[in-house]
Backbone and ligand atoms as CSV (ligand in chain L), in Angstrom:
chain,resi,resn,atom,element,x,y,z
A,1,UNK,N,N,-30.156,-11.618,-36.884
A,1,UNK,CA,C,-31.561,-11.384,-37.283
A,1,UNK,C,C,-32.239,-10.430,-36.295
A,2,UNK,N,N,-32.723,-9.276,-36.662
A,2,UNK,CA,C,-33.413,-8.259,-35.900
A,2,UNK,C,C,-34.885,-8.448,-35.581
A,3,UNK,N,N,-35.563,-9.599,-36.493
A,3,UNK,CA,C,-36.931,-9.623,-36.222
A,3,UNK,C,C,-38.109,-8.754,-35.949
A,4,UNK,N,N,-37.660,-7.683,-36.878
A,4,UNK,CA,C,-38.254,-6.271,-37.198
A,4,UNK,C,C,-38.957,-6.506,-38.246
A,5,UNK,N,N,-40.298,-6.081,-38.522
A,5,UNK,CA,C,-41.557,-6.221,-39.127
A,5,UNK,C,C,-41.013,-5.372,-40.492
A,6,UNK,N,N,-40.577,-4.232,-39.656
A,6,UNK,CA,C,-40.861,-2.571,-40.610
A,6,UNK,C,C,-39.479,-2.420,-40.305
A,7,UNK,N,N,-39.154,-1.413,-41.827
A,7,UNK,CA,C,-37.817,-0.730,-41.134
A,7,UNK,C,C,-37.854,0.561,-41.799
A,8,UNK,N,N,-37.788,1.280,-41.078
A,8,UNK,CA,C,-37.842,2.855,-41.273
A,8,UNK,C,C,-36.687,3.496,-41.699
A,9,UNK,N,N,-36.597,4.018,-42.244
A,9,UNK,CA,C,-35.689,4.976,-43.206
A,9,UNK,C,C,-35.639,6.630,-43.183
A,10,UNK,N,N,-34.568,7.407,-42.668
A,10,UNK,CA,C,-35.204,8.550,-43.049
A,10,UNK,C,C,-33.507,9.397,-43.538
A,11,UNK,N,N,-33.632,10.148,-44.271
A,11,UNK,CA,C,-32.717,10.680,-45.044
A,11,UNK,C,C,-31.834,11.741,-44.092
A,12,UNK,N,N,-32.413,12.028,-42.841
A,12,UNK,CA,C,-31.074,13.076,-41.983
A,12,UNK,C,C,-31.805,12.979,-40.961
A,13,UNK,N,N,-31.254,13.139,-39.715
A,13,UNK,CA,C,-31.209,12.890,-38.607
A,13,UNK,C,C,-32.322,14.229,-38.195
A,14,UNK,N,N,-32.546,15.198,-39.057
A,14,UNK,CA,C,-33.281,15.935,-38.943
A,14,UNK,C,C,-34.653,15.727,-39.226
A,15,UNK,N,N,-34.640,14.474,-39.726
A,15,UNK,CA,C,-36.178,13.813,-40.094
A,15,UNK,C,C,-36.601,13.405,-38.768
A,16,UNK,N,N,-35.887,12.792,-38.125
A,16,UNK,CA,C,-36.352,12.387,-36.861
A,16,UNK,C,C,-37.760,12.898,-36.043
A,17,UNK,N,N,-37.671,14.281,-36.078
A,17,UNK,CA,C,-38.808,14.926,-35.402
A,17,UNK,C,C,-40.374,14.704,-36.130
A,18,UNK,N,N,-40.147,14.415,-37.222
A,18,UNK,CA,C,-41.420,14.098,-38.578
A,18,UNK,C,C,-41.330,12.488,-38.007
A,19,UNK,N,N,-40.373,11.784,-38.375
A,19,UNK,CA,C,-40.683,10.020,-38.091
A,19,UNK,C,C,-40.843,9.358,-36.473
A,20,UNK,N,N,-40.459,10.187,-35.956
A,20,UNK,CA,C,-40.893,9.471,-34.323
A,20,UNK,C,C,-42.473,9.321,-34.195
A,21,UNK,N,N,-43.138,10.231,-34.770
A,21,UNK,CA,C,-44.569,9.475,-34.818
A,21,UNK,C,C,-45.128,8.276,-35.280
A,22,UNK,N,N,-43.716,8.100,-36.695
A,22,UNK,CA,C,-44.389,6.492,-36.967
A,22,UNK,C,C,-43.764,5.576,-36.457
A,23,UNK,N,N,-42.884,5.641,-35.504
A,23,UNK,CA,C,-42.005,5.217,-34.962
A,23,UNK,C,C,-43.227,4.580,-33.741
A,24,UNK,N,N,-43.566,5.300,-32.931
A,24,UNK,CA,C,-44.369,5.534,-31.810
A,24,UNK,C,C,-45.562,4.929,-31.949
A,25,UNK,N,N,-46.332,5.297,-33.430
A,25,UNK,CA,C,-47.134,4.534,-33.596
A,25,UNK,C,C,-47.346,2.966,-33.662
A,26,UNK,N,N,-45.926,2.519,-34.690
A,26,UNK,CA,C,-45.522,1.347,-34.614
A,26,UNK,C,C,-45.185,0.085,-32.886
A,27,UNK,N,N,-44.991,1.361,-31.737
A,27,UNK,CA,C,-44.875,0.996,-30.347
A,27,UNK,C,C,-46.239,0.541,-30.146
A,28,UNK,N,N,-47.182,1.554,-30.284
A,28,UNK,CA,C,-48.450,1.629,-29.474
A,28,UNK,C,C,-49.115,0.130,-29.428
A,29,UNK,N,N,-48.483,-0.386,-31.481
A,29,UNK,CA,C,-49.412,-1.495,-31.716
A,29,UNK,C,C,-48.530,-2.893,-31.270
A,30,UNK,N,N,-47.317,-2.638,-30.433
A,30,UNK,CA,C,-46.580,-3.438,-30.569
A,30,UNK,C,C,-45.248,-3.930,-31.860
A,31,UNK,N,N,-45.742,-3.195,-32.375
A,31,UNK,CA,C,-44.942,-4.040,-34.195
A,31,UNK,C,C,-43.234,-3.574,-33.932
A,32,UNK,N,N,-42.722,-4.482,-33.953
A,32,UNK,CA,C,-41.034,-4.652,-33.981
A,32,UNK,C,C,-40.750,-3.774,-35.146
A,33,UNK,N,N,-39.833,-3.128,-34.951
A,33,UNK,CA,C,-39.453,-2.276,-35.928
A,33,UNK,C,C,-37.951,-1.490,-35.776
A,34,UNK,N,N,-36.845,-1.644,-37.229
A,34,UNK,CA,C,-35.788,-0.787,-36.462
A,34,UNK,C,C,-35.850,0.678,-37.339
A,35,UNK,N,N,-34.698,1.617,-36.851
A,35,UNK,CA,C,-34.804,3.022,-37.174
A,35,UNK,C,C,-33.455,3.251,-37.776
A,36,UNK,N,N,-33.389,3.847,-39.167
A,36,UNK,CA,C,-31.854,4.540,-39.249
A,36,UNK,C,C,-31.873,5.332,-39.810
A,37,UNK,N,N,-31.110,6.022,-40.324
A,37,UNK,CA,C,-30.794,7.604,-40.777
A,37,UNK,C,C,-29.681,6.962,-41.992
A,38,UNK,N,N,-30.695,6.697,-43.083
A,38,UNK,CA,C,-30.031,6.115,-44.868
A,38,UNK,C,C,-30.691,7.170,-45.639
A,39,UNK,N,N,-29.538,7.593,-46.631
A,39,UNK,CA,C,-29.603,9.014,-47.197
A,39,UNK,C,C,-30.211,8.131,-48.977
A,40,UNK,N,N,-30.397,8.628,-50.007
A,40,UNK,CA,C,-30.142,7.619,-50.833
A,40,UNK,C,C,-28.756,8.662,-51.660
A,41,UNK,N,N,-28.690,10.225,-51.142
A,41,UNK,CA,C,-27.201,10.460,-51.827
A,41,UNK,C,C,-26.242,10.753,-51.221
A,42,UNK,N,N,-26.926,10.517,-49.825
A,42,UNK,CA,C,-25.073,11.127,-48.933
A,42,UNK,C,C,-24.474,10.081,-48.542
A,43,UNK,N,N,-25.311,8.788,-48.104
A,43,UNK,CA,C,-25.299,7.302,-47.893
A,43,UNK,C,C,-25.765,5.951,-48.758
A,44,UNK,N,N,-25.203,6.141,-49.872
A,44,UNK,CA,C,-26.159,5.203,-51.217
A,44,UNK,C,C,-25.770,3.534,-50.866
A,45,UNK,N,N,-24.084,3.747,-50.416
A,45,UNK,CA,C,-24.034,2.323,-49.826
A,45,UNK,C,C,-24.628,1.627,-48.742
A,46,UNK,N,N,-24.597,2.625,-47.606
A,46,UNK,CA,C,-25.477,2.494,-46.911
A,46,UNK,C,C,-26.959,1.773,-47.174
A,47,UNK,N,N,-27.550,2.546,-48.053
A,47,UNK,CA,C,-29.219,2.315,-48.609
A,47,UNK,C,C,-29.134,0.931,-49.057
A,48,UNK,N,N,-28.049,0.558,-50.517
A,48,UNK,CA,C,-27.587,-0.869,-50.560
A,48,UNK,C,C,-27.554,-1.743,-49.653
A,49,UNK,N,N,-26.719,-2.035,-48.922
A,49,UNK,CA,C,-26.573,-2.836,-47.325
A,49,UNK,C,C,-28.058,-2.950,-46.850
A,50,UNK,N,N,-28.498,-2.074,-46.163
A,50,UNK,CA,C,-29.895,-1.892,-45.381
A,50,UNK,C,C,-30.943,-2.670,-46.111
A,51,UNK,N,N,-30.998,-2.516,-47.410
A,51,UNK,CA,C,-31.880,-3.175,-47.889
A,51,UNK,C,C,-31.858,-4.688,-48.748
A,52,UNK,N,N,-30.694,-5.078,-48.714
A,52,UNK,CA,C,-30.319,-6.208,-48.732
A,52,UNK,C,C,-30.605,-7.194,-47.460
A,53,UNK,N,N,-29.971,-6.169,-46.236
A,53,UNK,CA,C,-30.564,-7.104,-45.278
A,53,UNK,C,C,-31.577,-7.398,-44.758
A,54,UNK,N,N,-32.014,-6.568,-45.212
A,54,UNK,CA,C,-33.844,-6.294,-45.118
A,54,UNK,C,C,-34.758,-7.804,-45.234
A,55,UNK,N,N,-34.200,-7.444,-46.372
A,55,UNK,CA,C,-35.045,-9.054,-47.237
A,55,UNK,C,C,-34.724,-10.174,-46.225
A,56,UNK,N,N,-33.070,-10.621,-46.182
A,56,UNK,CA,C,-32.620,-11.714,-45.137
A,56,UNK,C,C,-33.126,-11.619,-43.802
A,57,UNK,N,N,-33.443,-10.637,-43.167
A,57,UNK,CA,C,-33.777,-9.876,-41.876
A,57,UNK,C,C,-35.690,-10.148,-41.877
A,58,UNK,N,N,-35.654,-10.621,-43.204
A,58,UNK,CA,C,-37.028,-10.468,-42.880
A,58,UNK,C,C,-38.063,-9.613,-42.739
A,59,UNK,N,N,-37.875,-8.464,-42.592
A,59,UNK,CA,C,-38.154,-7.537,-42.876
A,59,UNK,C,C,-39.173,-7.481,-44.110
A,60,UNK,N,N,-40.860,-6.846,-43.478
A,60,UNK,CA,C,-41.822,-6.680,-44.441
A,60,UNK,C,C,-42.188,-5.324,-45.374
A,61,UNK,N,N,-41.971,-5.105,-44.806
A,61,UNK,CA,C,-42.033,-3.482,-45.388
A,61,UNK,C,C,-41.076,-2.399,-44.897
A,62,UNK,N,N,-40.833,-1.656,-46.121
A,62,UNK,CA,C,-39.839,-0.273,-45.724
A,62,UNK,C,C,-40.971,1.000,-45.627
A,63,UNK,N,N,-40.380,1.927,-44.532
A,63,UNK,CA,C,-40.792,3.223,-44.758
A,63,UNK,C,C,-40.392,4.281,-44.523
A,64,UNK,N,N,-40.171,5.253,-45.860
A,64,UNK,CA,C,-38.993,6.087,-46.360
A,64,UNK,C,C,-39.590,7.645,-46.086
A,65,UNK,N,N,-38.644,8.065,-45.047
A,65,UNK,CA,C,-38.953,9.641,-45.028
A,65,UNK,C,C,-38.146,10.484,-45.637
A,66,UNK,N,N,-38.376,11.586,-46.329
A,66,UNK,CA,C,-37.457,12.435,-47.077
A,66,UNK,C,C,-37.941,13.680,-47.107
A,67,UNK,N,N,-36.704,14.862,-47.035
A,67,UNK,CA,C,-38.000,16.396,-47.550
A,67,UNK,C,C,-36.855,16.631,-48.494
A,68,UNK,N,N,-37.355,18.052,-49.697
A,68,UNK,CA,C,-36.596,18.642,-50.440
A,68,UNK,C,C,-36.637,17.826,-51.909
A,69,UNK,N,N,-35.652,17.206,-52.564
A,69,UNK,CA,C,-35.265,16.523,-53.378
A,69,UNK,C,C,-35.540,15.174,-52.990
A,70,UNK,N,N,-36.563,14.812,-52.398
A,70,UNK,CA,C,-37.238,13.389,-51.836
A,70,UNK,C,C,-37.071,12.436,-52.584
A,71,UNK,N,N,-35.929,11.562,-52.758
A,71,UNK,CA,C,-35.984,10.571,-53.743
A,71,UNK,C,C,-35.367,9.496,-52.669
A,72,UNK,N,N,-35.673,8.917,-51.840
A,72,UNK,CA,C,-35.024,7.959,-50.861
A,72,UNK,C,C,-35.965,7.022,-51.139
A,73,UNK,N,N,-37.774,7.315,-50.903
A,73,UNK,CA,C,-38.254,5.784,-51.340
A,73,UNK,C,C,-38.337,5.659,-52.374
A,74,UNK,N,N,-38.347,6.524,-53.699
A,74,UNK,CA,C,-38.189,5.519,-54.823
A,74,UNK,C,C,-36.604,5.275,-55.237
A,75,UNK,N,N,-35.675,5.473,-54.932
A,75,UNK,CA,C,-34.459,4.467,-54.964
A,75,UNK,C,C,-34.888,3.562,-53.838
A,76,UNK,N,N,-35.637,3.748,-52.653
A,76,UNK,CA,C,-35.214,2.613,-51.929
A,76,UNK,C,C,-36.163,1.162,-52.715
A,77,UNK,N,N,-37.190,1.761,-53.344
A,77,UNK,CA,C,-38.584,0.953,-54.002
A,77,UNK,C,C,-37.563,0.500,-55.144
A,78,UNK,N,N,-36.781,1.060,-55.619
A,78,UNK,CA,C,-36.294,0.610,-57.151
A,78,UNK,C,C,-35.396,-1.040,-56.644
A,79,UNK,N,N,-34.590,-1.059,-55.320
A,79,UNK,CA,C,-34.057,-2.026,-54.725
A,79,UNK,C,C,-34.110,-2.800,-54.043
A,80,UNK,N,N,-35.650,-3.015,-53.802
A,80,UNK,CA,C,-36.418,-4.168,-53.359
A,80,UNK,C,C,-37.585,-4.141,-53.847
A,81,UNK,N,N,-38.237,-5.950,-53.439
A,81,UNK,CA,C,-39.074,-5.893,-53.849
A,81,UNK,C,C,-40.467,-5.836,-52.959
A,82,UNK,N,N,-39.851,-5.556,-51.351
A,82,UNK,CA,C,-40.638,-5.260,-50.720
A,82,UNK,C,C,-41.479,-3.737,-51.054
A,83,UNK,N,N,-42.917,-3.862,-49.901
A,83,UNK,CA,C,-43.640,-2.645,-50.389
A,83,UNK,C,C,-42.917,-1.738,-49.487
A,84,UNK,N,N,-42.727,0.026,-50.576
A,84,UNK,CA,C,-42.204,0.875,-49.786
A,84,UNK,C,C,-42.987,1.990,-49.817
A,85,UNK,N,N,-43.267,2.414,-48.223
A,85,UNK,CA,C,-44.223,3.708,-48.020
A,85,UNK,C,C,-43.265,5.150,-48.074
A,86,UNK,N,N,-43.719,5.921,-48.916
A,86,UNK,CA,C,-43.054,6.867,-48.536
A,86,UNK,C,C,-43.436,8.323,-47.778
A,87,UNK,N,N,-42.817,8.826,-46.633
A,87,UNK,CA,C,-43.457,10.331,-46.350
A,87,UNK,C,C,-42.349,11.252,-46.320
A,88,UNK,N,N,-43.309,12.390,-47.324
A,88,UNK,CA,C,-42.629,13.537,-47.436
A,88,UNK,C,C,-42.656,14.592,-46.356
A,89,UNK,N,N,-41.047,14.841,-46.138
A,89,UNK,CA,C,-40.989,15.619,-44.734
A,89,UNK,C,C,-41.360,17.383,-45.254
A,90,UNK,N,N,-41.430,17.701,-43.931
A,90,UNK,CA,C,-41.834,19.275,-44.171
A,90,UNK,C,C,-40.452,20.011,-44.945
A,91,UNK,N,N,-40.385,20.996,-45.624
A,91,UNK,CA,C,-39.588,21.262,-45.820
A,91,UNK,C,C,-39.702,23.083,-45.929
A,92,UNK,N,N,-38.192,23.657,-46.822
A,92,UNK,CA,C,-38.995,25.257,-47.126
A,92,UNK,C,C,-39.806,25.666,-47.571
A,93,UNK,N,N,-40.276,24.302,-48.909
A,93,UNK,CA,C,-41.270,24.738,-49.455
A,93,UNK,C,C,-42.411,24.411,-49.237
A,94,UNK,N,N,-42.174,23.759,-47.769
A,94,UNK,CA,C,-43.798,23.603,-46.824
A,94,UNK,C,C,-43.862,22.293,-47.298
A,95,UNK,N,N,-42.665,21.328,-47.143
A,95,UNK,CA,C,-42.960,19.614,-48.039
A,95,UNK,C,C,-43.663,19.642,-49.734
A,96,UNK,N,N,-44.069,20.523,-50.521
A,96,UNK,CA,C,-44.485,20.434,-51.690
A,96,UNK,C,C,-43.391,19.652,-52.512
A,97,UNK,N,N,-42.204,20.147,-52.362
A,97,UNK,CA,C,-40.939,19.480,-53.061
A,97,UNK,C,C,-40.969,17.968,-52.638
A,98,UNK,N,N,-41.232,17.573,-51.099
A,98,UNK,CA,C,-40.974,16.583,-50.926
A,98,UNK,C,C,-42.305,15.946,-50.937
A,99,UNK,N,N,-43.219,16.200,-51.702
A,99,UNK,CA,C,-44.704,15.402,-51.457
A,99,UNK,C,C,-44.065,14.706,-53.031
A,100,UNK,N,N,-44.304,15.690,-53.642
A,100,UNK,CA,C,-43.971,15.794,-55.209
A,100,UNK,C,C,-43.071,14.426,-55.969
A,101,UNK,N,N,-42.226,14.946,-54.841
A,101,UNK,CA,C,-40.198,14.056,-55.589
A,101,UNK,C,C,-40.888,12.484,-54.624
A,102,UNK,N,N,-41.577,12.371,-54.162
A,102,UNK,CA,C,-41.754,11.129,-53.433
A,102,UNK,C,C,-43.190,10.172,-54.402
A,103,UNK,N,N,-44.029,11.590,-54.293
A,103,UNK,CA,C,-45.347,10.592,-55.025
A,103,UNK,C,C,-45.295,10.420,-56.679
A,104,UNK,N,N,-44.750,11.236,-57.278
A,104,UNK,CA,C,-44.597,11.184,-58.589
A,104,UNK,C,C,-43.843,10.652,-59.515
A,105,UNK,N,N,-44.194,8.932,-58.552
A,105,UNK,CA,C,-42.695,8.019,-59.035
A,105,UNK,C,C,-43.362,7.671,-60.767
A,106,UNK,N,N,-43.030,7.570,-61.776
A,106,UNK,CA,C,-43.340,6.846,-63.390
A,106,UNK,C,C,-43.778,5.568,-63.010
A,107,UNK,N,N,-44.242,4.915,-63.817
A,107,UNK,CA,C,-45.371,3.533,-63.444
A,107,UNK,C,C,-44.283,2.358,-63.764
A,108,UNK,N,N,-44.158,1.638,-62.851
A,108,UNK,CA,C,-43.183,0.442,-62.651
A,108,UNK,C,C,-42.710,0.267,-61.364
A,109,UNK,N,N,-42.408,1.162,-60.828
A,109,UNK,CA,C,-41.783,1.171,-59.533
A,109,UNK,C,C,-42.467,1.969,-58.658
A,110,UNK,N,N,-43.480,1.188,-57.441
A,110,UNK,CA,C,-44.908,2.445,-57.138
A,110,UNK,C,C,-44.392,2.685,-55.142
A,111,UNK,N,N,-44.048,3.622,-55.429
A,111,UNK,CA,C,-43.915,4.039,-53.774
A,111,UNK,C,C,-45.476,4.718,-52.977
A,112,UNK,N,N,-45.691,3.766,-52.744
A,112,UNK,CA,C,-47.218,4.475,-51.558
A,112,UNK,C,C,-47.403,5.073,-50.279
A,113,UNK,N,N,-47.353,6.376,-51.213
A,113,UNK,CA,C,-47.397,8.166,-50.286
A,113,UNK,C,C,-47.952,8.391,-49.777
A,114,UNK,N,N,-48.033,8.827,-48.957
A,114,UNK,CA,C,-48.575,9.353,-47.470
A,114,UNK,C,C,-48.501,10.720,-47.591
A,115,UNK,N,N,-49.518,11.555,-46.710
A,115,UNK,CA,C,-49.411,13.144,-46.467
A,115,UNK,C,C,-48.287,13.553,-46.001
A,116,UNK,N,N,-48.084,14.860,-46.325
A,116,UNK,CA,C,-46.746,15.608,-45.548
A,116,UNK,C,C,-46.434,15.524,-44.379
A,117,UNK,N,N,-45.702,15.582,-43.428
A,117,UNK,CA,C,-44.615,15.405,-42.258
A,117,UNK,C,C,-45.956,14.359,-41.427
A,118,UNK,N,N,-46.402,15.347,-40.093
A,118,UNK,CA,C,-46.665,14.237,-39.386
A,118,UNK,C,C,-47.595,13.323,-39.464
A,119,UNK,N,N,-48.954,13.813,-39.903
A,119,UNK,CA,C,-49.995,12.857,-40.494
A,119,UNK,C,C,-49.266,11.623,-41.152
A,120,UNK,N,N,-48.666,12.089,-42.216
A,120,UNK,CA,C,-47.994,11.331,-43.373
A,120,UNK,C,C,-47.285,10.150,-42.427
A,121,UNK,N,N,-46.475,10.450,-41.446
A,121,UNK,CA,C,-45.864,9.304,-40.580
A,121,UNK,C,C,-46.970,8.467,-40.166
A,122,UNK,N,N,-47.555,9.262,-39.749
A,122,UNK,CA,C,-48.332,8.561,-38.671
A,122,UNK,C,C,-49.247,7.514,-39.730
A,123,UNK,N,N,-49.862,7.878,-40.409
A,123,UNK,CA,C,-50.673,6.994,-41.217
A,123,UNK,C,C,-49.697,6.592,-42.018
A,124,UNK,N,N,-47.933,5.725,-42.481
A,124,UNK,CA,C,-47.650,5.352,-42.732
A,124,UNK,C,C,-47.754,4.205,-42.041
A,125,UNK,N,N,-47.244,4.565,-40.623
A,125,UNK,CA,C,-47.624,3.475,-39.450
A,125,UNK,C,C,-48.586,2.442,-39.634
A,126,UNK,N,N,-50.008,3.082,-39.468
A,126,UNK,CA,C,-51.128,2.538,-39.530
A,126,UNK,C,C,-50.971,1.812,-41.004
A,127,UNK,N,N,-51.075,2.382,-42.011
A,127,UNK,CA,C,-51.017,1.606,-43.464
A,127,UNK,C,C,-50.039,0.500,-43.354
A,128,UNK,N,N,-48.952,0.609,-42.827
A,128,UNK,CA,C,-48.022,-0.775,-42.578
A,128,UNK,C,C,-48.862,-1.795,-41.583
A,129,UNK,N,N,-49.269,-1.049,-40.573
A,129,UNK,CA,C,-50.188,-2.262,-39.201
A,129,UNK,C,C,-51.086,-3.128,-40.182
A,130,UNK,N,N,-52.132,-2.099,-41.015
A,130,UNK,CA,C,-53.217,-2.615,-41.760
A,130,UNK,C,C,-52.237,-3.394,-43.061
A,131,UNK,N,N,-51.496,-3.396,-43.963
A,131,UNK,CA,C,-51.101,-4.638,-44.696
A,131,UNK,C,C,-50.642,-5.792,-43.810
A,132,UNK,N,N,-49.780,-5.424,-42.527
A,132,UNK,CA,C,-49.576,-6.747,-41.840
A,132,UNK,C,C,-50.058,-7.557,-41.095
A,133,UNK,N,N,-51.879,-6.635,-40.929
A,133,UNK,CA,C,-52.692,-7.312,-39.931
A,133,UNK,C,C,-53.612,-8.600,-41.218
A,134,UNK,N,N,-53.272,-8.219,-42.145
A,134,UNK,CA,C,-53.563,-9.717,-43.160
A,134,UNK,C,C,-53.106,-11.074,-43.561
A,135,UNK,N,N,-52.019,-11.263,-42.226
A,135,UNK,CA,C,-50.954,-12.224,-42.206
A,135,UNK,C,C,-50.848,-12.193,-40.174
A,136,UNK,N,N,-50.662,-10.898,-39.988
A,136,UNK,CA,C,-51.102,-11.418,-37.712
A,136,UNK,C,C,-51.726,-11.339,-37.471
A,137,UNK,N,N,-52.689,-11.973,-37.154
A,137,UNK,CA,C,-53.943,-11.846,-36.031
A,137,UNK,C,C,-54.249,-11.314,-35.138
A,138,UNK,N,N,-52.730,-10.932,-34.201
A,138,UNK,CA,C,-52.337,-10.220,-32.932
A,138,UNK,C,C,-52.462,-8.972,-33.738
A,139,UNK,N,N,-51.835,-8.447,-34.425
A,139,UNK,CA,C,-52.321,-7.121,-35.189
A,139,UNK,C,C,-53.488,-6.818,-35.483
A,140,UNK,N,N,-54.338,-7.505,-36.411
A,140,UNK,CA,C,-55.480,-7.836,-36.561
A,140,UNK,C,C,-56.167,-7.175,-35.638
A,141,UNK,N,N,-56.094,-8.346,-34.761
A,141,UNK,CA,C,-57.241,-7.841,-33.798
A,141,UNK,C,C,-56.800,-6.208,-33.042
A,142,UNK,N,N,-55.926,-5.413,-32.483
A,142,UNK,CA,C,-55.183,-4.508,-32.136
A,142,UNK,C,C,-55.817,-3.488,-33.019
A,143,UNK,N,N,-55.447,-3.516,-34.814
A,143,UNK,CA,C,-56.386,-2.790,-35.323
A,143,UNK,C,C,-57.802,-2.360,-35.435
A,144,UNK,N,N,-58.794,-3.720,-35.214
A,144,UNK,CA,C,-59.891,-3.474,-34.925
A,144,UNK,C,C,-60.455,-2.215,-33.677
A,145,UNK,N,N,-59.535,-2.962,-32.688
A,145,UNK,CA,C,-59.864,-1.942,-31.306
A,145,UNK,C,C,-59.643,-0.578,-31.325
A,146,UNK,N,N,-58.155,-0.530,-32.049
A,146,UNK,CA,C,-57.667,0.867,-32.271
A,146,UNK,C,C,-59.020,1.850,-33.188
A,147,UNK,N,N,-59.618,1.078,-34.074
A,147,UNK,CA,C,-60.555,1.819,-35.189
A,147,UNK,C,C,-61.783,2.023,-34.775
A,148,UNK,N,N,-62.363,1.002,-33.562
A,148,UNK,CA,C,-63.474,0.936,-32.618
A,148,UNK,C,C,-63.293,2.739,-31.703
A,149,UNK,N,N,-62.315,2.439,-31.373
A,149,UNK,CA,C,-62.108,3.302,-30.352
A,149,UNK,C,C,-61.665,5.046,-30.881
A,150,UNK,N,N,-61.474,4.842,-32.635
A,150,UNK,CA,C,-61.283,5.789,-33.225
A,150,UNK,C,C,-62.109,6.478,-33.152
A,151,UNK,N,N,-63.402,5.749,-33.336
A,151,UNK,CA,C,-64.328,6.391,-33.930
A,151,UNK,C,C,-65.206,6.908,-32.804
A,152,UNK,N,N,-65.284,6.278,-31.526
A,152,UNK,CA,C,-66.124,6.375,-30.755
A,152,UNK,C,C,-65.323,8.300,-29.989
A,153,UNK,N,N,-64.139,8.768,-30.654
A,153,UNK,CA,C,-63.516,9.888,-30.202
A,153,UNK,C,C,-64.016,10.910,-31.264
A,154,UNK,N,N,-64.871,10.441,-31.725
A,154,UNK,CA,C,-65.702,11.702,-32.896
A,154,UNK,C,C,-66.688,12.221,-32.559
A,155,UNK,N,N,-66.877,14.018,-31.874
A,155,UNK,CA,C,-67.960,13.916,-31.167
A,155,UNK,C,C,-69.421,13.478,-32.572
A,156,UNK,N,N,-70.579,13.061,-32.011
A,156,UNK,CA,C,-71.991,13.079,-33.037
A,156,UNK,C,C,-71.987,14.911,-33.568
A,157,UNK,N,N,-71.949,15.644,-32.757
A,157,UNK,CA,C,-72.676,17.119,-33.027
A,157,UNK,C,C,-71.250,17.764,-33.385
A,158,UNK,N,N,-71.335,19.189,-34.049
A,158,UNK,CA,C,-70.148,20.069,-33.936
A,158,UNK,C,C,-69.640,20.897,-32.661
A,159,UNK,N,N,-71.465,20.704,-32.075
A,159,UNK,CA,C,-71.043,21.693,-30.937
A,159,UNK,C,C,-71.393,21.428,-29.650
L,1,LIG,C1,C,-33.154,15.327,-47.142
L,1,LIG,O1,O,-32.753,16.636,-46.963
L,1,LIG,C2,C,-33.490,14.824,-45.789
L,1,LIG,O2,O,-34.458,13.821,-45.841
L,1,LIG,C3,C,-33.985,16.052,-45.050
L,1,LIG,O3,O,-35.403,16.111,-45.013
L,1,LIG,C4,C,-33.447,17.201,-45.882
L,1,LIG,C5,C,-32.571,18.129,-45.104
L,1,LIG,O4,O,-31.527,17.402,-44.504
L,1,LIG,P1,P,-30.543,18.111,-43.463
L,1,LIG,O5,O,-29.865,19.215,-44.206
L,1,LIG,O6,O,-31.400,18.619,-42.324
L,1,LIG,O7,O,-29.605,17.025,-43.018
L,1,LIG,O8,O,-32.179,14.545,-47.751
């Protein structure tokens, strides 16, 4: 048992540089979390396994990075019934392919998208903290401060 909250997903090892932010983010707040590099077509068994153990593992939520032909969180959404976030990585076509192939899942199976590369991580992060701070308290409260302190980094004036 890994006792990982979140488990992150990203389709090539080249995602890495896009998901270490939600990775990082997930540090800042504390939240247990593991990392792997599951393809849903170069590694489909892989994706199988991972998310099987997911469920047993306990594991609350998935979150699926992909660029190009972005279909990792909705196969990974089609095979559980946990909630799966997905972010579309940058790609050639500037992530459009992968905003697209990620958010434009048909109604039944709903993957909840996030902006392109790093924003998109990063507020996957946060969107996972905020569903799980409705069940930890220790989160909970962590979020509050984090959003206190968000805001107080906005100057009043433009100039
Ligand atoms: C996708 O293809 C991956 O998620 C990655 O964003 C993209 C390119 O992969 P590499 O060719 O860099 O491995 O499946």
């Amino acid at each position: 048992m890994s006792n990982s909250l979140v488990g992150i997903i990203m389709g090539s090892k080249s995602d890495w540089k896009t998901m270490i932010h939600c990775s990082n983010t997930l540090k800042k707040f504390k939240v247990k979390h593991e990392v792997k590099v599951i393809s849903a077509h170069r590694t489909p068994e892989r994706l199988h396994r991972f998310l099987n153990e997911a469920k047993r593992n306990k594991i609350e939520i998935i979150i699926a990075g992909a660029g190009g032909a972005a279909h990792l969180a909705g196969v990974a959404a089609s095979l559980t019934t946990l909630p799966v976030l997905g972010v579309p990585i940058e790609s050639k076509l500037k992530g459009l392919d992968s905003l697209l192939s990620t958010v434009q899942m048909p109604s039944g199976i709903p993957v909840g998208t996030l902006a392109i590369g790093k924003a998109g991580s990063i507020n996957a992060a946060l969107l996972a903290i905020s569903i799980l701070s409705t069940k930890y308290e220790k989160i909970y409260k962590k979020l509050k401060i984090y959003r206190k302190s968000f805001e107080k980094k906005v100057p009043k004036k433009p100039f």
